[in-house]
C-alpha positions in Angstrom: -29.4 26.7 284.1 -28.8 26.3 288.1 -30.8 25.1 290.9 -31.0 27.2 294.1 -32.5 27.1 297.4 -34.7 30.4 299.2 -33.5 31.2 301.9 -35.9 32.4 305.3 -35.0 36.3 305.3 -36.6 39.4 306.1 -37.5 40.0 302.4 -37.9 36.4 301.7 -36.0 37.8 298.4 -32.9 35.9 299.1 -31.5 32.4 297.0 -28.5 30.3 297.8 -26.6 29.3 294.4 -23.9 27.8 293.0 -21.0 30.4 292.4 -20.5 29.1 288.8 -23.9 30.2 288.8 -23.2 33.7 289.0 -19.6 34.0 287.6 -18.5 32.5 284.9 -14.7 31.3 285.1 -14.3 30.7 281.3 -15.0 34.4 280.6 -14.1 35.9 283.8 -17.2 37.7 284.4 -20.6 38.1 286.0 -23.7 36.8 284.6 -26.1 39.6 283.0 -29.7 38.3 284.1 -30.6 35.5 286.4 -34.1 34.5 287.1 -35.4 32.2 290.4 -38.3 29.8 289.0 -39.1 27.8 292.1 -40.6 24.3 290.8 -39.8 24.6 287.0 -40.6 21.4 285.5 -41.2 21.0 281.6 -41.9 24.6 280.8 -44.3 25.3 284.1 -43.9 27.9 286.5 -46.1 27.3 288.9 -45.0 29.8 291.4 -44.0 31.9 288.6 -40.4 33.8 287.8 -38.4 36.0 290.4 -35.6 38.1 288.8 -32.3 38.7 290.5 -31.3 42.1 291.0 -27.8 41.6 292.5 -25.9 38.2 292.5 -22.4 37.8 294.5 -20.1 35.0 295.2 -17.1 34.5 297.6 -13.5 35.7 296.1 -12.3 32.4 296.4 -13.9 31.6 293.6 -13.6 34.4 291.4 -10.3 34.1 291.8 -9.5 30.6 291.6 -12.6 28.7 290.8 -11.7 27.2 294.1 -14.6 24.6 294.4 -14.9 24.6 298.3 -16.0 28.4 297.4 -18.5 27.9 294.5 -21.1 29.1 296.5 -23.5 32.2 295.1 -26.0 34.8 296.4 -28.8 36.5 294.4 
């Protein structure tokens, strides 16, 4: 699990994430599903469950797990 942070766009469909949240170094490859749940705490969802449809992070760290580059986008 990852914390992550809405941003104020258009769509209001946008988080800011960790890059190790979308791509994992150790296997060299993107996450398959990622889920927003905005003020999980002990099992609630109170503003229920938001499910990525594309996540990206900087080449910086895909390619070196650089970590002034482990930022993500979902």
């Amino acid at each position: 699990s990852c914390s992550g942070t809405v941003v104020d766009s258009a769509n209001l469909n946008v988080v800011f994430t960790a890059g190790h949240c979308v791509f994992d170094l150790a296997t060299g490859s993107w996450v398959e599903n990622i889920a927003f749940v905005p003020g999980y705490e002990n099992g609630e969802t109170p503003y229920g469950i938001f499910y990525g449809s594309q996540w990206i992070t900087t080449r910086q760290w895909v390619e070196s797990g650089s970590n002034s580059y482990d930022i993500g986008v979902v």
